[in-house]
N, C-alpha and C positions, 0 to 999 in steps of 0.2 A: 488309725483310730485306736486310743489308748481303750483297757480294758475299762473304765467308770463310765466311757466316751460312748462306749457298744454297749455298755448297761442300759444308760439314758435313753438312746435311741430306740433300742427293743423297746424299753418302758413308753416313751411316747408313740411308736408304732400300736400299741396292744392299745393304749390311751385311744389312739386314732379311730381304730377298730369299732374299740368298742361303743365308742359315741355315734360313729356312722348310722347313718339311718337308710340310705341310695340304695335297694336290693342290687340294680344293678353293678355298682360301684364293688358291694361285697362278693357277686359273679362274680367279677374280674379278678379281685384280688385270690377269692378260691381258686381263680383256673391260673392262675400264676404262682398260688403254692403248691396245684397240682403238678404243673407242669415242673417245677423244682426239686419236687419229690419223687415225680418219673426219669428226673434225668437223675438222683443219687443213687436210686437204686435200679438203674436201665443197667444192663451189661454194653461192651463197649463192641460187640459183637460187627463187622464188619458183614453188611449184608449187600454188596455189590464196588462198582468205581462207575468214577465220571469220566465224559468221555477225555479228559485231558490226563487219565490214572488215578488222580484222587479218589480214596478211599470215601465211601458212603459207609457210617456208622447207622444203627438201627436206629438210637437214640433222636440223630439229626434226622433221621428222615420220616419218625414219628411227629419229631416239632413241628417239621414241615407242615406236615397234613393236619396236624391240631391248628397251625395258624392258617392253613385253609379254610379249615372249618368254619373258627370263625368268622374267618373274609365273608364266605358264604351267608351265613348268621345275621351280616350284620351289613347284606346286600354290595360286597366290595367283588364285582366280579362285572364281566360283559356277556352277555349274548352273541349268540352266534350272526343274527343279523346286526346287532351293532360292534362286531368284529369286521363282518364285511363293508359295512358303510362305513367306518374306518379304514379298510385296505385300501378304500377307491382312492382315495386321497395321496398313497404312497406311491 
């Protein structure tokens, strides 16, 4: 994207914005400039490994649990009884 290309675009994004009226919608977009702003300024700080060696970064493993969160939030999860009524079938 040339530089007049990434002007536009900001300029219709901020357009976008600010016509939006959805509170939900503006949610979203805040937890998605939050989380962009937590990853530029997160240090890259290694806080564990997986069990195949890879490196677990703090950063990855805060997203992680932000996109739990919202799973939770927004009912994307099972219970422990329809984990089990689930298993019988395996």
């Amino acid at each position: 994207m040339n530089k007049e290309d990434l002007q536009q675009a900001k300029l219709d994004i901020i357009s976008w914005i600010v016509n939006e009226s959805n509170e939900t919608v503006l949610g979203q977009i805040q937890e998605l400039i939050d989380d962009i702003e937590y990853e530029r300024t997160s240090d890259t700080k290694v806080i564990g490994f997986g069990i195949n060696g890879v490196k677990i970064f703090k950063s990855e493993f805060v997203r992680c649990i932000r996109q739990s969160e919202r799973g939770l939030k927004n009912g994307e999860f099972l219970s422990v009884e329809d984990l089990e009524k689930q298993s019988e079938t395996w």
